[in-house]
Backbone as a chain_set.jsonl record, in Angstrom:
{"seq": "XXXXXXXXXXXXXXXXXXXXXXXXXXXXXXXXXXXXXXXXXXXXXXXXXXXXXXXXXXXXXXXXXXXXXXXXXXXXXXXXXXXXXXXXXXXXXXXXXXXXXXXXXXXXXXXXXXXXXXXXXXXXXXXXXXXXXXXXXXXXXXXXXXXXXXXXXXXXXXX", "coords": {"N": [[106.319, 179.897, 139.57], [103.092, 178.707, 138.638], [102.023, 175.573, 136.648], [99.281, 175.62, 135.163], [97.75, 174.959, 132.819], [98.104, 173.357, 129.505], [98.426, 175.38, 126.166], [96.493, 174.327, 123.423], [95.179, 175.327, 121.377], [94.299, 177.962, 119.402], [91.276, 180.092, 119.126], [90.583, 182.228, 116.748], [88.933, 185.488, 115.022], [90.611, 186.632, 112.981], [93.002, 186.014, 112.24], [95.125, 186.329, 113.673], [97.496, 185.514, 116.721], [95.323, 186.314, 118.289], [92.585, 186.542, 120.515], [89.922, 183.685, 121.566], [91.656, 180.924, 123.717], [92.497, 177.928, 124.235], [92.969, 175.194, 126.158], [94.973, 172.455, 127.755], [94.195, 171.031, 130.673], [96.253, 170.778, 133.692], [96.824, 168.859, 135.204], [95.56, 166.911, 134.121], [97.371, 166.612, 131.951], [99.222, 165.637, 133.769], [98.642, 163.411, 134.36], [98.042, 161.478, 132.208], [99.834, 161.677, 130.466], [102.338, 160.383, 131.527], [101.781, 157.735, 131.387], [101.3, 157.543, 128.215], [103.979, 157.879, 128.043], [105.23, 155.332, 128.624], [103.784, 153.434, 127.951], [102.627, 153.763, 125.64], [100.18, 154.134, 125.012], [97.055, 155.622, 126.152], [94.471, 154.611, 128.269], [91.052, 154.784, 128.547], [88.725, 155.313, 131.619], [85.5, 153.882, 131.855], [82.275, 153.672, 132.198], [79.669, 153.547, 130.818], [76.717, 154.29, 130.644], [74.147, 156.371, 129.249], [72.398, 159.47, 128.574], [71.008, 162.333, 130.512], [71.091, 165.761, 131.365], [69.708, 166.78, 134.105], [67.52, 169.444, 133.567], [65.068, 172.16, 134.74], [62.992, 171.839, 133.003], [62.67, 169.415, 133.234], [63.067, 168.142, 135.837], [60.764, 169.039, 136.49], [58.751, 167.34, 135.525], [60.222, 164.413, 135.824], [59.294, 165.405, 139.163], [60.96, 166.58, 140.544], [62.665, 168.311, 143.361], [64.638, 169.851, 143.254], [66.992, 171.059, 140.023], [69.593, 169.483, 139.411], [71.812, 167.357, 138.442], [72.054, 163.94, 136.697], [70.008, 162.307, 135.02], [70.173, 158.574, 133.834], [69.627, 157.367, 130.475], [70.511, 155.281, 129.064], [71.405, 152.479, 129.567], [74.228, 150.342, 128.711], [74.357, 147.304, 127.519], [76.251, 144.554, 129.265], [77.6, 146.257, 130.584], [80.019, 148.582, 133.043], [77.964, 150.158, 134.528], [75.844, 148.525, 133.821], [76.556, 145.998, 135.544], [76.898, 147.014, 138.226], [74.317, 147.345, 138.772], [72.704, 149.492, 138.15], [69.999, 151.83, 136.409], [68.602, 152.073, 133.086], [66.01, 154.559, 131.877], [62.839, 153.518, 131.019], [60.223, 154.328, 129.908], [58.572, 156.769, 129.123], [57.159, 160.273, 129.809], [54.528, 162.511, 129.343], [54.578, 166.223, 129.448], [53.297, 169.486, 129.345], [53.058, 168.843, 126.41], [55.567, 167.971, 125.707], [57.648, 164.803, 125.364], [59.476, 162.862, 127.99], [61.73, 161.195, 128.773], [61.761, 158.981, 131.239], [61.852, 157.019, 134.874], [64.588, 156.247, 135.089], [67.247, 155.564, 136.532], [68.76, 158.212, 138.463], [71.492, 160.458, 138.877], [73.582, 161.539, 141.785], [75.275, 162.468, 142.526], [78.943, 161.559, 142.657], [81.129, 159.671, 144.242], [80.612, 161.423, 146.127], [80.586, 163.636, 145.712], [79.183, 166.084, 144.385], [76.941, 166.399, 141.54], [75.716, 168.136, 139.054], [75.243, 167.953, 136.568], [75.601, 165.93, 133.746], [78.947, 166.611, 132.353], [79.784, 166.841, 135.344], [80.379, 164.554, 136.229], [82.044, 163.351, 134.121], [84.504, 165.389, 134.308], [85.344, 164.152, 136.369], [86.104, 161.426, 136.085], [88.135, 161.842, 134.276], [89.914, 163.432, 135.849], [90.47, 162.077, 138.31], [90.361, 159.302, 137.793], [90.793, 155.498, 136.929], [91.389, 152.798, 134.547], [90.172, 150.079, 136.45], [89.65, 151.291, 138.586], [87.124, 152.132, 141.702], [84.196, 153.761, 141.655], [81.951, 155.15, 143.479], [78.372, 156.016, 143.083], [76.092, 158.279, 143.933], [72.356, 157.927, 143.376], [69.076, 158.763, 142.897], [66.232, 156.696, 143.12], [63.019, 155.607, 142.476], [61.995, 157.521, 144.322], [63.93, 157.031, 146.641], [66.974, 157.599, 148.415], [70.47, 155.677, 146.941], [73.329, 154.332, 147.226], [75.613, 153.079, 144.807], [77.767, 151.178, 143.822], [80.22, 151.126, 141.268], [82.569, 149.328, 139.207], [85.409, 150.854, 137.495], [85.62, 150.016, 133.716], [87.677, 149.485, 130.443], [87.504, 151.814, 128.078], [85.46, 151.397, 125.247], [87.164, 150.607, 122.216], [89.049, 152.634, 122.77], [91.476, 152.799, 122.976]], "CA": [[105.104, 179.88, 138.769], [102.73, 177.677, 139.068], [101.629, 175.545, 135.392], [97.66, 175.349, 135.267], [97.053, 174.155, 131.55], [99.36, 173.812, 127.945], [97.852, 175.926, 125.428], [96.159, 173.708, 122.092], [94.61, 175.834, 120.005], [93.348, 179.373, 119.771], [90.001, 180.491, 117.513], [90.652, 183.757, 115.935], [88.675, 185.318, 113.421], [91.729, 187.458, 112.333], [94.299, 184.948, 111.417], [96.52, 186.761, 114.413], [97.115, 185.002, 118.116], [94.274, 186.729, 119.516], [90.972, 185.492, 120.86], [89.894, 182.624, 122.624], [92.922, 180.338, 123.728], [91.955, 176.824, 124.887], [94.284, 174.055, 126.846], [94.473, 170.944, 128.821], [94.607, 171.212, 132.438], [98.109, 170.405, 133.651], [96.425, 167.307, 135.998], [95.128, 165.863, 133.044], [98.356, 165.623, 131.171], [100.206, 164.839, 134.693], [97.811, 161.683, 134.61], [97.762, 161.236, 131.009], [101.64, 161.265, 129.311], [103.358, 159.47, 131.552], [101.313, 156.296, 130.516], [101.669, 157.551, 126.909], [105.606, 157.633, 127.809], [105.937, 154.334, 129.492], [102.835, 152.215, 127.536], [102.351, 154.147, 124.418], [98.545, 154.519, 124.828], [95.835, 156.049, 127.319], [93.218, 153.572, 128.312], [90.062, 156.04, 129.413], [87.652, 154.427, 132.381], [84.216, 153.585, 131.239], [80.903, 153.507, 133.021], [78.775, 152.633, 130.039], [75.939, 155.144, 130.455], [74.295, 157.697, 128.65], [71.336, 159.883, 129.306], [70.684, 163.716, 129.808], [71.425, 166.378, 132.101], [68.238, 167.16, 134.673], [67.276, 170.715, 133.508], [63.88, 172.513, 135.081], [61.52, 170.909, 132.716], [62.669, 167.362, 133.487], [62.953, 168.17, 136.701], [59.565, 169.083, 137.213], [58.618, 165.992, 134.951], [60.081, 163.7, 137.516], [59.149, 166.119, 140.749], [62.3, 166.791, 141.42], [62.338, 169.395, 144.07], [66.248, 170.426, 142.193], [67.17, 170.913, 138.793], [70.498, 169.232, 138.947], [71.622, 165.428, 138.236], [71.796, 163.43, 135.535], [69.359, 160.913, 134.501], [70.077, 157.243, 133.049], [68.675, 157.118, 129.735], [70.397, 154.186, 128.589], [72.859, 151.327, 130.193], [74.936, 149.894, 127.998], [74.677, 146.002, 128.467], [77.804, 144.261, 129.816], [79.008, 147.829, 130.628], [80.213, 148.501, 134.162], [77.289, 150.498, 134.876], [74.731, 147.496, 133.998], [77.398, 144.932, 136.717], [76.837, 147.499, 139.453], [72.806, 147.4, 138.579], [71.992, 151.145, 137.448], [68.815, 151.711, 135.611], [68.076, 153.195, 132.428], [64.488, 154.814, 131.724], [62.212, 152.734, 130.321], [59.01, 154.794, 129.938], [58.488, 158.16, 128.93], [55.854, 161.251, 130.694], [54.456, 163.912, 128.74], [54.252, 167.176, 130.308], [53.031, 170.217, 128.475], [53.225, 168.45, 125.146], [56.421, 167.685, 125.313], [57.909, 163.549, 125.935], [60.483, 163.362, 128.646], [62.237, 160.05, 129.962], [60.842, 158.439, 132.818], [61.809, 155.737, 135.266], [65.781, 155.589, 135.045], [67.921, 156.678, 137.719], [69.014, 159.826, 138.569], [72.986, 160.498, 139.446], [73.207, 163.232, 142.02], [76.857, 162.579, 143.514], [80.089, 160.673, 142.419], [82.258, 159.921, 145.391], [80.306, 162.171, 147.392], [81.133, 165.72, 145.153], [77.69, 166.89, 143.992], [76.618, 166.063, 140.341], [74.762, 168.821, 138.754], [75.349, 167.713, 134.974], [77.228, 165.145, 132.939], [80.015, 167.29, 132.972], [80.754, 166.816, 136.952], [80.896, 163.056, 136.195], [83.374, 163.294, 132.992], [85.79, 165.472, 135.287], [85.787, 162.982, 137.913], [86.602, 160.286, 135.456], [89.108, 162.192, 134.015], [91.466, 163.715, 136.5], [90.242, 160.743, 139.527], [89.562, 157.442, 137.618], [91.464, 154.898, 135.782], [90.149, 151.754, 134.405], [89.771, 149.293, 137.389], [88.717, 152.014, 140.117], [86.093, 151.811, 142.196], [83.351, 154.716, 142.232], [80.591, 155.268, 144.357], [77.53, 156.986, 142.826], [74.771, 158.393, 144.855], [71.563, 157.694, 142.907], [68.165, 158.538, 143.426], [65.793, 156.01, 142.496], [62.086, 155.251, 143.282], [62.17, 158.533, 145.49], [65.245, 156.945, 147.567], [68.709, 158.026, 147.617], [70.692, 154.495, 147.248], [74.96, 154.172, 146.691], [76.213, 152.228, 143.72], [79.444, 151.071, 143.454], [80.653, 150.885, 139.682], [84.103, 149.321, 138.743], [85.011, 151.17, 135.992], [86.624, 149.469, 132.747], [88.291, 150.309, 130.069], [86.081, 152.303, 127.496], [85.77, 150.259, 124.247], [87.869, 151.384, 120.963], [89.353, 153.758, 123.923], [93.148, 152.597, 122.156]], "C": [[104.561, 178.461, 138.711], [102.041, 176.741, 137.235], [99.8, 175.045, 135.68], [96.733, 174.389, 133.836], [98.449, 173.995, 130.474], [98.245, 174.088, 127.261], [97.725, 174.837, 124.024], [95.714, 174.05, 121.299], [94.227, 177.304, 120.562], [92.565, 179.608, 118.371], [89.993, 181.774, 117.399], [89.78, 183.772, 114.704], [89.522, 186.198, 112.835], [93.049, 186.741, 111.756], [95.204, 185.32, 112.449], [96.141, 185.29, 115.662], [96.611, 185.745, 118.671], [92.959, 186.393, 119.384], [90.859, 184.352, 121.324], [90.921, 181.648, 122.557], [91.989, 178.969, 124.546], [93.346, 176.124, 124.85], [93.962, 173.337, 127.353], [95.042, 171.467, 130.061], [95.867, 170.317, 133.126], [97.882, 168.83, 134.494], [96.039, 166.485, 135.109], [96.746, 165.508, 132.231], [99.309, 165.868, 132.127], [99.468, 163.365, 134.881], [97.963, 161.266, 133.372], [99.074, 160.334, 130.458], [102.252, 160.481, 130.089], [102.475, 157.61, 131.14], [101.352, 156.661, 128.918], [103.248, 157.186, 126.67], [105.704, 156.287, 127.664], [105.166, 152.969, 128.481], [102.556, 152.422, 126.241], [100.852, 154.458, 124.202], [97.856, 154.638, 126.201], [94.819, 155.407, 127.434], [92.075, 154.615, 129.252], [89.026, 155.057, 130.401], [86.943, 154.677, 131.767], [83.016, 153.617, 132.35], [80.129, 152.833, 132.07], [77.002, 153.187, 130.138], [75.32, 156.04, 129.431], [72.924, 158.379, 129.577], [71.321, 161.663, 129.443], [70.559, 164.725, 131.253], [69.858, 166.925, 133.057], [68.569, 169.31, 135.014], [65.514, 171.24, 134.513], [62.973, 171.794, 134.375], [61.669, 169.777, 133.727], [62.607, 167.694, 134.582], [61.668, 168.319, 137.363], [58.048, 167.861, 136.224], [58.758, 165.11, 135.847], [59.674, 164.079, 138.533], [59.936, 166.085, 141.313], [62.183, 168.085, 142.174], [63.972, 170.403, 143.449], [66.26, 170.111, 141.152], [68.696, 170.755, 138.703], [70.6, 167.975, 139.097], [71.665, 165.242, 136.996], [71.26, 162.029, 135.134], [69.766, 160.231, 132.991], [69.446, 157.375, 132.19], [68.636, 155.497, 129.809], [71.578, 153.51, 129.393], [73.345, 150.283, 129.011], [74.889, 148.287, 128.235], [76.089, 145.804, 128.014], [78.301, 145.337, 130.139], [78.876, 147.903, 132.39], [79.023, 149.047, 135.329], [75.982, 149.352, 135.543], [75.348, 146.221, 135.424], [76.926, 145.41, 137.598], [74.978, 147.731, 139.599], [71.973, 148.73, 138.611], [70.952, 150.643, 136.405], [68.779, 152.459, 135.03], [66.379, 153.523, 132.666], [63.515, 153.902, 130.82], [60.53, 152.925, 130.0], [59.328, 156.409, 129.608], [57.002, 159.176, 129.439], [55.729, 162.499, 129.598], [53.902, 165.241, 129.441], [54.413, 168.678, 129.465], [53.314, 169.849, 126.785], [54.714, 167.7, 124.822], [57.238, 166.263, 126.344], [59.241, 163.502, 126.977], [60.771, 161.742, 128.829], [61.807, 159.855, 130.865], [61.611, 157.095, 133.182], [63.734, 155.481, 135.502], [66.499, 156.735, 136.326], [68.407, 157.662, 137.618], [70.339, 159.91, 139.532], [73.004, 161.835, 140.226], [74.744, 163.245, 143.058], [77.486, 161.908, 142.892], [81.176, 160.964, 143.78], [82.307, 160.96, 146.041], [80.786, 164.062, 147.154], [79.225, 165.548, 144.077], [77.788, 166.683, 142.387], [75.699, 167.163, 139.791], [74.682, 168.997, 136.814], [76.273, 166.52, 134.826], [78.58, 165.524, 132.94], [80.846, 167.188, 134.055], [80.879, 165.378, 136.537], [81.977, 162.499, 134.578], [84.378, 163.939, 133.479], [86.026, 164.591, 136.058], [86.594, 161.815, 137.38], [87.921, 160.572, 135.604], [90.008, 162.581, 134.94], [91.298, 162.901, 137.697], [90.549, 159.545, 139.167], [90.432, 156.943, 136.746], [90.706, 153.733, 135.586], [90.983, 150.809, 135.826], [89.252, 149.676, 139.015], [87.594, 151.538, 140.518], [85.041, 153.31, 142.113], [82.4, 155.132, 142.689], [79.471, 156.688, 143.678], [76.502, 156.659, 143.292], [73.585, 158.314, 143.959], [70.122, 157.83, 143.321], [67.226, 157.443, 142.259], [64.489, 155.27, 142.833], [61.518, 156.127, 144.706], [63.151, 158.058, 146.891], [66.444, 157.636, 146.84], [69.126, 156.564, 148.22], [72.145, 154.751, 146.46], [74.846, 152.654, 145.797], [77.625, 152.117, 143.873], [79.76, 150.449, 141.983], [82.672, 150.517, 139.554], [84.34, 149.399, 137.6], [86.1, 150.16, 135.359], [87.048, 150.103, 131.672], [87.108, 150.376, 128.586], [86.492, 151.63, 125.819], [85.859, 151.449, 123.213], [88.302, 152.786, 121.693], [91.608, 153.513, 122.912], [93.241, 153.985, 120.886]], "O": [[105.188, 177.402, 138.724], [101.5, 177.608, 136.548], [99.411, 174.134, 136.412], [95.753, 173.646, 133.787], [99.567, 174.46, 130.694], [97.201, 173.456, 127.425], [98.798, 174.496, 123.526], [95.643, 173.361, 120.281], [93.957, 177.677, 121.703], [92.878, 179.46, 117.19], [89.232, 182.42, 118.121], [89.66, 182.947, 113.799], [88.96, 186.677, 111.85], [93.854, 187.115, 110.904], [96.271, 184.715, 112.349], [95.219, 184.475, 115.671], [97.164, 186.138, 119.698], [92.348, 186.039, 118.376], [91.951, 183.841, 121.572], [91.257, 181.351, 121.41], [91.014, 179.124, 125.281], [94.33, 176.237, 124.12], [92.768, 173.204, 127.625], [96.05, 172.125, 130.318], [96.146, 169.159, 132.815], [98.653, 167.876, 134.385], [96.173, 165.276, 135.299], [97.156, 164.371, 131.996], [100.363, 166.321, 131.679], [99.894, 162.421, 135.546], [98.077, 160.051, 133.531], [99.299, 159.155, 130.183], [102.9, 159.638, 129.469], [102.979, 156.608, 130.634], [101.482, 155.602, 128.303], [103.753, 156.569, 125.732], [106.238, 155.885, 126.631], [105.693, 151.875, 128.28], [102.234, 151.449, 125.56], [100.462, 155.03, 123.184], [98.063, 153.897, 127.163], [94.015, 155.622, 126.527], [92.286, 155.065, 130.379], [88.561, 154.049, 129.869], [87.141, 155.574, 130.948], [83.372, 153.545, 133.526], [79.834, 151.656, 132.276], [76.127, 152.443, 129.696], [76.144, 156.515, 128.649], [72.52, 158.063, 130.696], [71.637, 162.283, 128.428], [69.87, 164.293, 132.176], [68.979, 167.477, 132.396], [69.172, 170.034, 135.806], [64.898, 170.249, 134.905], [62.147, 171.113, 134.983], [60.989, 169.405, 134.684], [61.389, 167.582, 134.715], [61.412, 167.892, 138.488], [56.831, 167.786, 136.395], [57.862, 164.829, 136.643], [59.518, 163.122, 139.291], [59.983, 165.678, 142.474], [61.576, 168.989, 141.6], [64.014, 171.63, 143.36], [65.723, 169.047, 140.845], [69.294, 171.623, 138.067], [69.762, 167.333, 139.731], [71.393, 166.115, 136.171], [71.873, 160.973, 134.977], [69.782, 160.657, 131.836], [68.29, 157.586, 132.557], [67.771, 154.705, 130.185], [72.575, 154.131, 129.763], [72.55, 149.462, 128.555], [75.455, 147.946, 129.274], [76.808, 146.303, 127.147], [79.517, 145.479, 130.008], [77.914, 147.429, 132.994], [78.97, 148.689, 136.505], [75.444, 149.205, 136.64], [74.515, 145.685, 136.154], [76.286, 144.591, 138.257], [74.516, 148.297, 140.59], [70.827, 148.894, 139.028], [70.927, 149.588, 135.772], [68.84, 153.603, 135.481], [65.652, 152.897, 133.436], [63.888, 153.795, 129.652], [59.736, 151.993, 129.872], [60.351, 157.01, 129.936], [55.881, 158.672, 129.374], [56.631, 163.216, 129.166], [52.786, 165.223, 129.961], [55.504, 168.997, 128.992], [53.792, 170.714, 126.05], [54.91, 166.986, 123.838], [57.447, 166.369, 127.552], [60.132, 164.274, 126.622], [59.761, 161.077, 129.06], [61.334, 160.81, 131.48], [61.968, 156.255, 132.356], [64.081, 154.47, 136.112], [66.374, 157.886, 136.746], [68.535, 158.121, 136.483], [70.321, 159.532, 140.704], [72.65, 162.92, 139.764], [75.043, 163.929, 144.036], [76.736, 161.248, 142.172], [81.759, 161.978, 144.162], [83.302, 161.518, 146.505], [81.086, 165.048, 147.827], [78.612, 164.807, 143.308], [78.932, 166.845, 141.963], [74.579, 166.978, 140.268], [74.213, 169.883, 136.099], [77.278, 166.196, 135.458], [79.396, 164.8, 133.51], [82.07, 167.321, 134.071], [82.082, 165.127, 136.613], [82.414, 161.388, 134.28], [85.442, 163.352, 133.282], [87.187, 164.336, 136.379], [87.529, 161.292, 137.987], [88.729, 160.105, 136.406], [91.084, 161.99, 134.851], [92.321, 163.059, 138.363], [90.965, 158.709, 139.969], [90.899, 157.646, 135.849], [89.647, 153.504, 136.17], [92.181, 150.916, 136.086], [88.813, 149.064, 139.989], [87.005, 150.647, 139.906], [85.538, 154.091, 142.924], [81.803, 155.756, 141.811], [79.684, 157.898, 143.755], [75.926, 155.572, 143.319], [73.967, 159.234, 143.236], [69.791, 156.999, 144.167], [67.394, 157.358, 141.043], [64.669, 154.247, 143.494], [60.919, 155.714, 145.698], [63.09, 158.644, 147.972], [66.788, 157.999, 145.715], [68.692, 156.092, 149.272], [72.193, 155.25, 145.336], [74.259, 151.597, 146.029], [78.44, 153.026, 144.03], [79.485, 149.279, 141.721], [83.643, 151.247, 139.758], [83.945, 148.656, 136.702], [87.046, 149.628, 135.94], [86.905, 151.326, 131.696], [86.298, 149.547, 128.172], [87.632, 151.46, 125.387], [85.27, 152.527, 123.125], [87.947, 153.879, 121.253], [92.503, 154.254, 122.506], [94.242, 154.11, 120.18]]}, "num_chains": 1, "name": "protein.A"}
């Protein structure tokens, strides 16, 4: 048998063990505990980003011909993101009434696996990245696609 997750909680509304069961994925705590064993604490990589998942509006806000990616709002200064020279948005477009971000790059790969939310780039961290990796994100920007290389660090009050 093969182990896939450890079970952490389950949400019942009956007070029994039944209904949704949630766990950690067994790669996460084969990367995780033994630095909890050996160091006593998990240092998480950083990028230093934030920003917002490219849904259909936004997408047709920027003219994106796809509705997946995740655009730069903001870059963190000093954060590993701002070193490797990622751009947040710095303008906003209104399109049917409603204000959208404008202008900041747009993440549409990490190390060459397809980005179609925040999400694909918080797995990658997590079961790929430690702090001093290297990771290559594909970026469009100015209607190019252009590689970044980000060395991540370690994510602050991450202890």
């Amino acid at each position: 048998a093969e182990v896939v997750g450890i079970n952490t909680a389950i949400q019942s509304g009956t007070g029994e063990f039944t209904g949704v069961g949630f766990s950690i994925p067994s790669n996460t705590i084969a990367k995780i505990v033994p630095k909890l064993i050996s160091d006593g604490v998990y240092i998480h990589p950083w990028v230093g980003i934030s920003g917002r998942d490219i849904d259909p509006a936004l997408a047709t806000a920027l003219n994106l011909v796809d509705a997946r990616g995740f655009l730069i709002v903001n870059v963190v200064e000093g954060s590993p993101a701002e070193k490797a020279g990622l751009k947040g948005s710095d303008e906003t477009k209104e399109v049917d009434g409603v204000e959208y971000p404008f202008g900041g790059d747009v993440i549409l790969a990490v190390d060459g696996k397809i980005v179609r939310q925040i999400d694909d780039i918080l797995i990658h961290l997590q079961r790929y990245k430690s702090v001093g990796d290297e990771m290559v994100l594909e970026v469009l920007r100015d209607g190019r696609v252009t590689n970044f290389v980000v060395e991540l660090e370690e994510r602050p009050n991450s202890g």
